[in-house]
C-alpha beads as a LAMMPS data file, in Angstrom:
LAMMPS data file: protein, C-alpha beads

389 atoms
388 bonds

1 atom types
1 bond types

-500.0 500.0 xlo xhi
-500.0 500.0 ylo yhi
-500.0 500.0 zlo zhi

Masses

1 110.0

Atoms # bond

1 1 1 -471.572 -105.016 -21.589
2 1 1 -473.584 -102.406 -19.796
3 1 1 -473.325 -100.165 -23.504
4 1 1 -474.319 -102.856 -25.317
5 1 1 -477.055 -103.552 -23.065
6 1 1 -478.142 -99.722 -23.000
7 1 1 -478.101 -100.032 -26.984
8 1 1 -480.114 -103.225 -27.839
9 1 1 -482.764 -101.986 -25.229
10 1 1 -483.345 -98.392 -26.411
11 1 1 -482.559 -98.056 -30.016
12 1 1 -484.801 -100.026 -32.236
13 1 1 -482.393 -100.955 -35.541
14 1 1 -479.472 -100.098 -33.611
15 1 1 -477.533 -102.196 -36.298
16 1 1 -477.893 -99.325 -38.835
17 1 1 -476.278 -96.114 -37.704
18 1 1 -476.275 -94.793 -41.007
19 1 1 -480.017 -94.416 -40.876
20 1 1 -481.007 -90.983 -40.380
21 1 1 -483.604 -91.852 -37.463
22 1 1 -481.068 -94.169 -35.682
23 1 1 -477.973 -91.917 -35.513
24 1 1 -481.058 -89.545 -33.702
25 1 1 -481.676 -92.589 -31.175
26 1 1 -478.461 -92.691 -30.544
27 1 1 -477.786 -89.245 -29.941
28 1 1 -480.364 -89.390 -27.394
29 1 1 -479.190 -91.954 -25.755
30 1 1 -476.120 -90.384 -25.580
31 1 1 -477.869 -87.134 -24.418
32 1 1 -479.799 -88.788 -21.209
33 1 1 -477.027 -91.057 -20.234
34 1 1 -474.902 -87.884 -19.969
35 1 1 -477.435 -85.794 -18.399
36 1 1 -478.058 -89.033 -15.651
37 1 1 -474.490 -89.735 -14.598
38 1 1 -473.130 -85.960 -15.000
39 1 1 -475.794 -85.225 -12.211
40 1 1 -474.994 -88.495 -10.494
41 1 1 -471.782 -87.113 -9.891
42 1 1 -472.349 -83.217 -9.078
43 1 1 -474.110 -84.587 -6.612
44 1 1 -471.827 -87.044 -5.068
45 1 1 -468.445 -84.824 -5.636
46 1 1 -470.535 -81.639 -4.340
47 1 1 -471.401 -83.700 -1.203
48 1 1 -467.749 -84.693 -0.418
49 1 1 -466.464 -80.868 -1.184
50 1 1 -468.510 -80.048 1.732
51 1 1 -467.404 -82.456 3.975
52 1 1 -463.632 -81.763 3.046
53 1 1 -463.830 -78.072 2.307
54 1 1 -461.882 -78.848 -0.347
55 1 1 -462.377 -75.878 -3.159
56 1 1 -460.778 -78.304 -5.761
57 1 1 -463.363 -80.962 -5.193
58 1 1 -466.388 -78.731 -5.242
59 1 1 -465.163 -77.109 -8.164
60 1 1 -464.817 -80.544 -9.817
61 1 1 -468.376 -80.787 -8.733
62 1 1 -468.973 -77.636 -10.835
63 1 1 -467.468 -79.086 -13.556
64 1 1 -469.685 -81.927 -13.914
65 1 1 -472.890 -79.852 -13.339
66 1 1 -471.451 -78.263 -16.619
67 1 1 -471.394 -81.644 -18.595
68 1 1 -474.416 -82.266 -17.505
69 1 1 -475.502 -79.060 -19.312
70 1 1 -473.552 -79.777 -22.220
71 1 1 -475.504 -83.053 -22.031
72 1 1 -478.482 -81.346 -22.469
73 1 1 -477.074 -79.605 -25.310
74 1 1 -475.991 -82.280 -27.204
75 1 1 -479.514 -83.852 -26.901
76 1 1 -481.030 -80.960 -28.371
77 1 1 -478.442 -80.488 -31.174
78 1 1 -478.984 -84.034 -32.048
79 1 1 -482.572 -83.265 -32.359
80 1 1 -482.497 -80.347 -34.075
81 1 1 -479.931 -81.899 -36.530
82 1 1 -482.842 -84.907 -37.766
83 1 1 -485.421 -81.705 -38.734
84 1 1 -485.881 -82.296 -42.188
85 1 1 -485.396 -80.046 -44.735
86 1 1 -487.914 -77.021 -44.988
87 1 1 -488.434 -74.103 -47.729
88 1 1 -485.946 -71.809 -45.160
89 1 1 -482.786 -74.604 -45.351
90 1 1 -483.262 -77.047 -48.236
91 1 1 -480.221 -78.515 -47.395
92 1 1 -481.310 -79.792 -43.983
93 1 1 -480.016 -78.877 -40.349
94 1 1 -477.494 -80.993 -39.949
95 1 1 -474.891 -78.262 -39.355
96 1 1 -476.582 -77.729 -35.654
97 1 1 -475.117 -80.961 -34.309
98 1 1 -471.589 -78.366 -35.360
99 1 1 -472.641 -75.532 -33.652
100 1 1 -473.716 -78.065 -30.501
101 1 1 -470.278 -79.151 -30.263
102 1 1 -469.042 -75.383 -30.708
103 1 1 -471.617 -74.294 -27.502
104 1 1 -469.825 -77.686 -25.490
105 1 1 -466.073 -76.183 -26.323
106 1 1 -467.558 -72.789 -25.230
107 1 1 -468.690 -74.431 -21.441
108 1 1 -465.534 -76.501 -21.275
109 1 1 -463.410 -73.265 -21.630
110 1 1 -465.406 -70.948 -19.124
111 1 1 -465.031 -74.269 -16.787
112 1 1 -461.366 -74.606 -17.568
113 1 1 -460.948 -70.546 -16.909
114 1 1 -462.553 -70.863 -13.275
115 1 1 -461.090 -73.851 -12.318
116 1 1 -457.458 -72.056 -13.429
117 1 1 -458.749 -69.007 -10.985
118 1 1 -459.913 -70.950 -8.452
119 1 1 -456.270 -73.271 -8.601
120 1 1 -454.137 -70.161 -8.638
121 1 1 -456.158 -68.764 -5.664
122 1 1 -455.147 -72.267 -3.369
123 1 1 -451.436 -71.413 -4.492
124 1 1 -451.746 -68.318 -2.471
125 1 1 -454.191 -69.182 -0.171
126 1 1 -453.780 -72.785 0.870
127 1 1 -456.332 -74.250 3.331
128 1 1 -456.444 -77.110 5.806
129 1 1 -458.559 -80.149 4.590
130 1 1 -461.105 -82.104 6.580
131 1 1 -460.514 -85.434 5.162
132 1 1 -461.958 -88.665 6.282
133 1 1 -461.639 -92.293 4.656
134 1 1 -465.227 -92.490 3.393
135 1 1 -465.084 -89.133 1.871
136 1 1 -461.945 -89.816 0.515
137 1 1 -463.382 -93.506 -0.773
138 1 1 -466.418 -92.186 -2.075
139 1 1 -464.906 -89.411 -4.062
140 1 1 -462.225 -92.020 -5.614
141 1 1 -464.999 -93.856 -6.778
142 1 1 -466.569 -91.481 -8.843
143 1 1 -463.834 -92.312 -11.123
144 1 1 -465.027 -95.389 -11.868
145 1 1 -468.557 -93.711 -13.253
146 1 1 -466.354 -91.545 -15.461
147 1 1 -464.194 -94.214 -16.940
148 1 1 -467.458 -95.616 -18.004
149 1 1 -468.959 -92.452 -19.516
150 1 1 -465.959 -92.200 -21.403
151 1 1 -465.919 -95.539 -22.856
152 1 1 -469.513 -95.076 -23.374
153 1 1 -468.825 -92.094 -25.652
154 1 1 -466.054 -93.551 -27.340
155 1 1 -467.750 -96.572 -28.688
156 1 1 -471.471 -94.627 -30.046
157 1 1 -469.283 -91.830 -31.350
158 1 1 -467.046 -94.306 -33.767
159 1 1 -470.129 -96.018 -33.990
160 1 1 -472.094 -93.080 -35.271
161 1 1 -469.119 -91.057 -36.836
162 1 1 -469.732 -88.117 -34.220
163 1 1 -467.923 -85.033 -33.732
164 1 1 -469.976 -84.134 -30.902
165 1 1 -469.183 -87.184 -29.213
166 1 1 -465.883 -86.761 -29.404
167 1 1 -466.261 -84.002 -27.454
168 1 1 -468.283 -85.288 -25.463
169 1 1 -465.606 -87.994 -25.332
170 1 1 -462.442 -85.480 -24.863
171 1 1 -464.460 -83.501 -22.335
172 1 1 -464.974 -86.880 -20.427
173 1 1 -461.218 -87.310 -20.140
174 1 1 -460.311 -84.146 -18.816
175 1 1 -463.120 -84.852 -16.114
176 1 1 -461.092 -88.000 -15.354
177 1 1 -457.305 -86.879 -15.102
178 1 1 -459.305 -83.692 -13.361
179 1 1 -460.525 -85.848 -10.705
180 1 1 -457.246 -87.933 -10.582
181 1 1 -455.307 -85.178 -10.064
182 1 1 -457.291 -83.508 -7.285
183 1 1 -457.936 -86.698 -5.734
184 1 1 -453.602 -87.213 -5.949
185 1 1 -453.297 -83.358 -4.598
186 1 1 -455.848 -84.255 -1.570
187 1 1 -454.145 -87.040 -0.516
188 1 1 -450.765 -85.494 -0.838
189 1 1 -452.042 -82.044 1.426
190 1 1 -451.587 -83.220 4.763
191 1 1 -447.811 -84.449 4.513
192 1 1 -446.831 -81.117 2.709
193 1 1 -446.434 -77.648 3.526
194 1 1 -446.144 -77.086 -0.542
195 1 1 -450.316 -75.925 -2.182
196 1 1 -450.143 -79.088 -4.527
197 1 1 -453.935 -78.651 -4.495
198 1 1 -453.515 -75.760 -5.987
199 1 1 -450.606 -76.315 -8.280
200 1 1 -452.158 -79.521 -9.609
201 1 1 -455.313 -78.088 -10.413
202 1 1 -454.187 -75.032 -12.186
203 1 1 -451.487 -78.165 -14.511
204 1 1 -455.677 -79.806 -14.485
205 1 1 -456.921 -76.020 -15.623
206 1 1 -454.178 -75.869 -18.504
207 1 1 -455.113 -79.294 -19.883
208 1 1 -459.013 -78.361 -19.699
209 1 1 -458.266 -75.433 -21.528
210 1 1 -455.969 -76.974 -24.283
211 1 1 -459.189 -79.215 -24.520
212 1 1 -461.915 -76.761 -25.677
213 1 1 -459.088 -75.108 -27.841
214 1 1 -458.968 -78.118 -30.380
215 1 1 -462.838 -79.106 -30.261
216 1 1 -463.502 -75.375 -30.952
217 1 1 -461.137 -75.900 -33.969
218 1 1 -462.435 -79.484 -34.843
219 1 1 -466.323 -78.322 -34.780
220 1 1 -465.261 -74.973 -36.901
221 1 1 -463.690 -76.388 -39.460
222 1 1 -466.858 -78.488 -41.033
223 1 1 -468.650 -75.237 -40.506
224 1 1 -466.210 -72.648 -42.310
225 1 1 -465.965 -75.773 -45.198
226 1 1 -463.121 -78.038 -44.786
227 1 1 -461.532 -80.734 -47.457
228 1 1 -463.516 -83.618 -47.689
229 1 1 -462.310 -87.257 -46.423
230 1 1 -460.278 -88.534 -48.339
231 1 1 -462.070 -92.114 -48.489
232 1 1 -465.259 -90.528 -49.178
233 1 1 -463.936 -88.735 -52.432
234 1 1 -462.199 -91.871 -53.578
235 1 1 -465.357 -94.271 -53.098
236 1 1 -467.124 -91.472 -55.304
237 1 1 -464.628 -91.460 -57.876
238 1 1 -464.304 -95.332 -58.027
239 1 1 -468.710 -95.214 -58.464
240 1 1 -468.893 -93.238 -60.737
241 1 1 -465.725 -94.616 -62.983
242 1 1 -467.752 -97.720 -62.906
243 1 1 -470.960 -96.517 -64.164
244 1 1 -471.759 -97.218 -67.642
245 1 1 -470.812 -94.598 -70.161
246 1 1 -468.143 -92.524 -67.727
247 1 1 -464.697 -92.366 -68.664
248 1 1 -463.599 -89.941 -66.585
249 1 1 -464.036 -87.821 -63.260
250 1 1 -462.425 -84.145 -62.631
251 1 1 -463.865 -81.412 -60.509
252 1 1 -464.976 -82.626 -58.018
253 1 1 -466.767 -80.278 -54.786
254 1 1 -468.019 -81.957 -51.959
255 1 1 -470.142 -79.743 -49.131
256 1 1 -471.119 -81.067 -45.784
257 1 1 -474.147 -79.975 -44.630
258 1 1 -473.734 -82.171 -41.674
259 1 1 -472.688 -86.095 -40.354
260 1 1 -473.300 -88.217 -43.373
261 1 1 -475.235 -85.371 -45.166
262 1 1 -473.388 -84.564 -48.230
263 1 1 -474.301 -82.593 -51.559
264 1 1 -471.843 -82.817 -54.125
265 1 1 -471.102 -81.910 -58.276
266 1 1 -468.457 -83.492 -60.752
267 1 1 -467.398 -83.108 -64.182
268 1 1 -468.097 -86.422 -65.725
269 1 1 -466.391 -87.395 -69.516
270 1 1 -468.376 -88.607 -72.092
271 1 1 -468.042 -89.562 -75.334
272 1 1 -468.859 -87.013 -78.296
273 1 1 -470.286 -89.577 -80.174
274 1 1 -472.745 -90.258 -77.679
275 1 1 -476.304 -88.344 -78.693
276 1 1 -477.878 -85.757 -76.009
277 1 1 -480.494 -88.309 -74.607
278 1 1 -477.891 -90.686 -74.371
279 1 1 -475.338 -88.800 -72.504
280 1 1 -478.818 -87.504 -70.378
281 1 1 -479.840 -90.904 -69.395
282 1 1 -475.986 -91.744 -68.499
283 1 1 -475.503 -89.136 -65.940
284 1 1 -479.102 -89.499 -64.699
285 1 1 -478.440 -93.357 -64.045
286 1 1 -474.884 -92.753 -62.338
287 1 1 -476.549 -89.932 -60.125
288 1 1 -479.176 -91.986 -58.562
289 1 1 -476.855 -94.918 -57.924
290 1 1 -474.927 -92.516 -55.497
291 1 1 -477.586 -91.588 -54.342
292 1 1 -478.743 -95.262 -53.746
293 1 1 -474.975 -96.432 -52.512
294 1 1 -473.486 -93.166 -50.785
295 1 1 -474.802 -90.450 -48.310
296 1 1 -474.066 -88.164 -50.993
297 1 1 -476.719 -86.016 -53.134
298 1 1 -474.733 -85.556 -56.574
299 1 1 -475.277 -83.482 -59.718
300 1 1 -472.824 -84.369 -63.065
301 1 1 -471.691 -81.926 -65.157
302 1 1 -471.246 -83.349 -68.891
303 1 1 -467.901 -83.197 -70.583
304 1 1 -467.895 -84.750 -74.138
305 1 1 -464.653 -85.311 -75.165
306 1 1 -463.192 -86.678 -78.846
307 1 1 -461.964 -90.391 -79.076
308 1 1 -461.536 -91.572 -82.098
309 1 1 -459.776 -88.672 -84.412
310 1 1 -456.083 -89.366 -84.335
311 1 1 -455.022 -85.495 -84.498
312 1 1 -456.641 -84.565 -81.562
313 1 1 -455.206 -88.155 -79.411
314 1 1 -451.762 -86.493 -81.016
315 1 1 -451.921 -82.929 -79.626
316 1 1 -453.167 -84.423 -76.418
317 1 1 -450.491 -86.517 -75.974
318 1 1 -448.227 -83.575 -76.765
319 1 1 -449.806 -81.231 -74.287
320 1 1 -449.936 -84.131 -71.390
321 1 1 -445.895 -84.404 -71.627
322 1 1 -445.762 -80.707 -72.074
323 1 1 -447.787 -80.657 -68.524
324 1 1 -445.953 -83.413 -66.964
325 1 1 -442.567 -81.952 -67.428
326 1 1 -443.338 -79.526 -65.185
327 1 1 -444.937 -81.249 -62.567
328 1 1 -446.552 -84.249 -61.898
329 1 1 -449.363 -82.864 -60.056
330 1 1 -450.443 -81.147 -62.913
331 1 1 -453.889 -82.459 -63.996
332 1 1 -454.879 -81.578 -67.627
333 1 1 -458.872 -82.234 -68.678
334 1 1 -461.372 -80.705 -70.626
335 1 1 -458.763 -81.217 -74.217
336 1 1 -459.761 -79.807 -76.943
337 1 1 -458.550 -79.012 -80.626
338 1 1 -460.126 -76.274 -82.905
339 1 1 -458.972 -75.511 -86.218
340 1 1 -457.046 -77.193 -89.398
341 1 1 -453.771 -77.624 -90.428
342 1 1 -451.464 -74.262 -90.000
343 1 1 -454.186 -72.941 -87.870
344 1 1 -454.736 -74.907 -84.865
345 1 1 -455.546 -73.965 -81.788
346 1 1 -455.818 -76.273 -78.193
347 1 1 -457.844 -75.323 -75.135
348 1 1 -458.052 -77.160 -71.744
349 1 1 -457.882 -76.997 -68.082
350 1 1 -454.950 -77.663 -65.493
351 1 1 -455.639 -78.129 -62.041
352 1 1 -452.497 -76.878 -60.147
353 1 1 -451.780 -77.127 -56.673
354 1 1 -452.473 -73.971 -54.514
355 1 1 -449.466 -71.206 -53.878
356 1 1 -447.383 -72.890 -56.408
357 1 1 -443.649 -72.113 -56.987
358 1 1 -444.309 -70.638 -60.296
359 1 1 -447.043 -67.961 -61.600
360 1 1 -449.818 -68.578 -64.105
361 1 1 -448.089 -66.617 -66.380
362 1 1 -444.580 -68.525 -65.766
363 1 1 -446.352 -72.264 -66.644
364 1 1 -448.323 -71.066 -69.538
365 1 1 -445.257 -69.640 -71.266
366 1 1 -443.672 -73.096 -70.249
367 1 1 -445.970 -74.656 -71.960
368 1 1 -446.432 -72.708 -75.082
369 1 1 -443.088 -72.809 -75.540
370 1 1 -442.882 -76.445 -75.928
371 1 1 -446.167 -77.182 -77.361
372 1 1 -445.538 -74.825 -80.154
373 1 1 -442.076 -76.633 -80.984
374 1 1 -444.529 -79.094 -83.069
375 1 1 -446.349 -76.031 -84.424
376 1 1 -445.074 -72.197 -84.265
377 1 1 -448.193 -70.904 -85.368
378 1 1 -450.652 -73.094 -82.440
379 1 1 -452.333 -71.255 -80.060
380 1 1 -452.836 -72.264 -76.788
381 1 1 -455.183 -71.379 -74.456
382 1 1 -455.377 -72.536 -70.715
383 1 1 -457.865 -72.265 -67.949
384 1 1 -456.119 -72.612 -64.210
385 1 1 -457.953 -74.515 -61.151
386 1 1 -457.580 -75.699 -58.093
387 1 1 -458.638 -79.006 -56.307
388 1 1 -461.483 -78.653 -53.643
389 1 1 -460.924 -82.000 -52.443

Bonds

1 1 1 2
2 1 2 3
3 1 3 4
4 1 4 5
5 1 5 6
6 1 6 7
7 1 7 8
8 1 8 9
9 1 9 10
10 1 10 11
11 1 11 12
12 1 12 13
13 1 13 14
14 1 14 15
15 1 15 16
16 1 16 17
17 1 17 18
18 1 18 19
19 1 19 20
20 1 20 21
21 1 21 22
22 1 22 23
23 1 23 24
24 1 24 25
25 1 25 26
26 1 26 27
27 1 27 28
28 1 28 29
29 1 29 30
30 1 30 31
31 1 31 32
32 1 32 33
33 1 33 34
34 1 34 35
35 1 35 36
36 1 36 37
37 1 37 38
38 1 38 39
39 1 39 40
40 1 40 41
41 1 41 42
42 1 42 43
43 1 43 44
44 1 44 45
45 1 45 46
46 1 46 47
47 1 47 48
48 1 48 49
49 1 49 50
50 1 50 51
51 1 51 52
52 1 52 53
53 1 53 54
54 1 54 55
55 1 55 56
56 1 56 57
57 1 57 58
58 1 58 59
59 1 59 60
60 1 60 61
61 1 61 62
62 1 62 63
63 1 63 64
64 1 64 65
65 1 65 66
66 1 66 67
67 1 67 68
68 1 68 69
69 1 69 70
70 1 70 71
71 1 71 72
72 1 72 73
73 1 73 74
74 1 74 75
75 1 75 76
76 1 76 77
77 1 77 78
78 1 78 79
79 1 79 80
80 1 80 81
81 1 81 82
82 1 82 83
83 1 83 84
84 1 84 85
85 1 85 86
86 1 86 87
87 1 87 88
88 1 88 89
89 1 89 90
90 1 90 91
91 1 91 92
92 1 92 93
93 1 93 94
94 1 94 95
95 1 95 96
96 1 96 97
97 1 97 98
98 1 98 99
99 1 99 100
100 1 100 101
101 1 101 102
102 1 102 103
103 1 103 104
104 1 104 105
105 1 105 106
106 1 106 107
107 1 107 108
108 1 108 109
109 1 109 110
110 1 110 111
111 1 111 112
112 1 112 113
113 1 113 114
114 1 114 115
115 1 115 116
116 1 116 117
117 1 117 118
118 1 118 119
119 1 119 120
120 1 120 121
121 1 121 122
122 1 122 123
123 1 123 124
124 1 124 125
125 1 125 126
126 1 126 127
127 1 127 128
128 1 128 129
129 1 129 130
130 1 130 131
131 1 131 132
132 1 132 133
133 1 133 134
134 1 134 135
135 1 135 136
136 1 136 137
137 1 137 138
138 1 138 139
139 1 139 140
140 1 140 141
141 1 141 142
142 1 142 143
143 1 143 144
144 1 144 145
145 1 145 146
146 1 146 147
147 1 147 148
148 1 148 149
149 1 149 150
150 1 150 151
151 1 151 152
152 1 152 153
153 1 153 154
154 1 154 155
155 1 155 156
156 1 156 157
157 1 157 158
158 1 158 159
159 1 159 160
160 1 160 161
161 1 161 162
162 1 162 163
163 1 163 164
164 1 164 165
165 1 165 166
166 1 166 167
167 1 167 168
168 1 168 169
169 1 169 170
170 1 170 171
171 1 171 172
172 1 172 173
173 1 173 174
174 1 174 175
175 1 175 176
176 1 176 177
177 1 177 178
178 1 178 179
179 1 179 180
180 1 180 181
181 1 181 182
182 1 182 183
183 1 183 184
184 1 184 185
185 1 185 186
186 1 186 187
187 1 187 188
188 1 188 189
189 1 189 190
190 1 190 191
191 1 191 192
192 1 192 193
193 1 193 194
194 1 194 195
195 1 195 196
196 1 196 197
197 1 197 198
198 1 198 199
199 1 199 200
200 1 200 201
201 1 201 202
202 1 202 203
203 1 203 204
204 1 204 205
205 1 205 206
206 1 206 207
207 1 207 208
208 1 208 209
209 1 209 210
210 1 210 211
211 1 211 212
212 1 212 213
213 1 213 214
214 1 214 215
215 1 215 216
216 1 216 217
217 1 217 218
218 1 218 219
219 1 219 220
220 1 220 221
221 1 221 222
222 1 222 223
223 1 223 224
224 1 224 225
225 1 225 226
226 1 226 227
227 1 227 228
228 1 228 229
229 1 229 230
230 1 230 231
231 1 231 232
232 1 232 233
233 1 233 234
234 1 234 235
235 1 235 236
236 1 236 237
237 1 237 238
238 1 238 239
239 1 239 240
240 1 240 241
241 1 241 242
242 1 242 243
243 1 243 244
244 1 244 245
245 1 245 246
246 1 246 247
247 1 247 248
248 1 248 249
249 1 249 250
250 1 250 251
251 1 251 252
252 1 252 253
253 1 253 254
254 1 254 255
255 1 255 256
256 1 256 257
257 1 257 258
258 1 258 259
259 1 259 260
260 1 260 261
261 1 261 262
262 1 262 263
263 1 263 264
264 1 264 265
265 1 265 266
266 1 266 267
267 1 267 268
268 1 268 269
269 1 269 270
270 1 270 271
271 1 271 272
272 1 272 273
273 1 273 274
274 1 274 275
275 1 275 276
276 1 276 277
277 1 277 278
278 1 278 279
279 1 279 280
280 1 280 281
281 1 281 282
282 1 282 283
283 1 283 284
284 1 284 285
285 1 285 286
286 1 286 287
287 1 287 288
288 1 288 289
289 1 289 290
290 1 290 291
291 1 291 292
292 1 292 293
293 1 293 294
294 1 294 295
295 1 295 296
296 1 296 297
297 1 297 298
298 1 298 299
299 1 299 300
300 1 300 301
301 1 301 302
302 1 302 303
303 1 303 304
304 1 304 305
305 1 305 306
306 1 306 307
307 1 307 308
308 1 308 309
309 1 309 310
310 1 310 311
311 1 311 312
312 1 312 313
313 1 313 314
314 1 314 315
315 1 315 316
316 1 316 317
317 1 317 318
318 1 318 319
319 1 319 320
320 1 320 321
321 1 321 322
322 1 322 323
323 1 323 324
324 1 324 325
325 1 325 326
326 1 326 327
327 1 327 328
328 1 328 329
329 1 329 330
330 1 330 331
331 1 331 332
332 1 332 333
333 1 333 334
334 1 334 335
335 1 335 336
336 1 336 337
337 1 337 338
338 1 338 339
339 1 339 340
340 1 340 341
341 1 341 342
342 1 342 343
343 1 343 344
344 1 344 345
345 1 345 346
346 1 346 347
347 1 347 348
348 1 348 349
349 1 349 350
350 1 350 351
351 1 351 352
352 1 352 353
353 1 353 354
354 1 354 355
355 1 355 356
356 1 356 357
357 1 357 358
358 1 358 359
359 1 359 360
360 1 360 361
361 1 361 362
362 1 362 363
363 1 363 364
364 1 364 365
365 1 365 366
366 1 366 367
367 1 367 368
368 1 368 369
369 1 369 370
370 1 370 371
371 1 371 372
372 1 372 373
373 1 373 374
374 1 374 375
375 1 375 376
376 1 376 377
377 1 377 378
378 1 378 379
379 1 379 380
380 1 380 381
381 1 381 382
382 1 382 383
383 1 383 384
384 1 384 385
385 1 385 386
386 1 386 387
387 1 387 388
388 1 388 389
């Protein structure tokens, strides 16, 4: 309720995250709620770590004066990320909202490494706690501000299709099985002589750290150029398959410059028989209906291909079977047939997977082999590939 509230009253066209200007409003959003209840809480847990002398409490405390910073950070990547494009990076600066959730990983594993000092420390140096009931019910509570925060996170990040909010997000459960834990090991202290203040917050330290380990890898990966998703490529495919004058799609490279910020090239098949201004205005017409329909910014390749002379439907039918006996997976585009009778010669592509069984060398002599059982004098020529999607 309170989210929804928070969303209707400061994001105007909050119905439309895929809008450039309201996935900024709700980054900001994001940003100052962060910053206001991370502080909220240094504050509260800081207060009760002095009353307690509790190191594990006022090091929670430090802990959420570093969300709050991260807070900060994510605000400003979010910012930075809307700059449009400029002569220095024509492809935009999406990428910072990335390296934002790269600098959050960072501060939740320099966190994570002095909570684990501080932990081990209490293991060998245990001290006596000063606890009182409203201490004790007033740190408890700030659970209940977390919970939220988290929940908060969660539902703008699927919302917005974040990665930095779900760090945010992660980061916002380790806060809360952080404060759990110290809050079990505090109440535990006084009918033990075992430090499980210290042993459960070093277990808390571990978990922290295992965090910022996988959002380090999930913000890398988009940077260093991972495989698109999946549904993405396959509502691009299915597009352009339906635009007028496209027969076929192959070759396909996707790059992410960012959330929803995508710039992208395919081989498109077109008939031969088509003229040049045709074939022109056909992938001119499918490219701006991408544009129009997907967050993607597309350029088509044109690959005429031969559909009406029997010979060459013949030889390609040959060379698919040829291709399929091997594998499957194979893909075979770009046919084409060059010659006459006693003299022929076939060129095209195969896309094969990557670090295949067999070499290059191994498949083409396959293939030769049994495409030249129709012809001993064919030549064959083959160009390898390999799927970037």
């Amino acid at each position: 309720m309170i989210t929804n509230f928070l969303i209707k009253a400061a994001i105007p066209g909050w119905e439309n995250p895929e809008r450039p200007e309201v996935r900024q409003a709700y980054g900001r959003l994001c940003g100052s709620v962060g910053i206001v209840v991370n502080a909220l809480l240094f504050g509260l847990k800081l207060l009760v770590g002095l009353l307690t002398g509790s190191v594990a409490i006022t090091a929670d405390a430090i802990n959420n004066l570093s969300d709050a910073s991260t807070a900060v950070i994510t605000l400003i990547g979010f910012k930075l990320s809307a700059k449009v494009a400029d002569s220095e990076h024509p492809f935009g600066h999406g990428r910072l909202e990335y390296i934002a959730g790269l600098i959050v990983a960072v501060v939740i594993l320099a966190v994570g490494v002095h909570f684990l000092q501080e932990s081990v420390l209490k293991i060998f140096q245990p001290e006596k706690l000063q606890l009182s009931r409203p201490a004790i019910g007033l740190y408890a509570g700030t659970l209940l501000f977390k919970l939220w925060l988290l929940c908060f996170y969660n539902a703008i990040g699927r919302r917005i299709s974040s990665g930095v909010l779900r760090a945010a997000s992660l980061d916002s459960l380790s806060d809360l099985l952080t404060t759990s834990v110290v809050l079990l090991a505090v109440l535990l202290a006084p009918h033990t002589s075992y430090p499980v203040d210290g042993i459960a917050g070093t277990l808390v330290a571990l978990m922290v750290l295992f965090g910022g380990v996988k959002i380090i890898r999930d913000t890398i990966d988009p940077l260093l150029g991972i495989r698109p998703d999946k549904k993405l490529v396959s509502e691009l495919r299915q597009r352009l398959l339906a635009c007028p004058g496209i027969s076929g799609i192959h070759d396909i490279i996707i790059h992410n410059y960012g959330p929803n910020q995508h710039f992208a090239t395919a081989h498109a098949e077109v008939s031969s028989a088509e003229n040049l201004l045709s074939v022109h205005d056909i992938l001119e017409a499918a490219e701006v209906e991408i544009a129009r329909t997907m967050p993607v910014r597309l350029i088509l390749h044109c690959d005429p291909f031969i559909t009406a002379d029997p010979e060459v439907k013949l030889w390609h039918q040959r060379a698919l079977t040829a291709v399929q006996a091997i594998d499957h997976k194979f893909k075979l585009y770009d046919f084409h047939l060059e010659g006459s009778t006693g003299a022929l010669s076939i060129h095209f592509n195969l896309l094969v997977p990557r670090k295949y069984v067999l070499t290059q060398a191994n498949i083409s002599e396959k293939l030769t082999a049994a495409l030249q059982q129709y012809d001993a004098r064919l030549a064959v020529q083959i160009d390898y590939t390999h799927s970037y999607i």
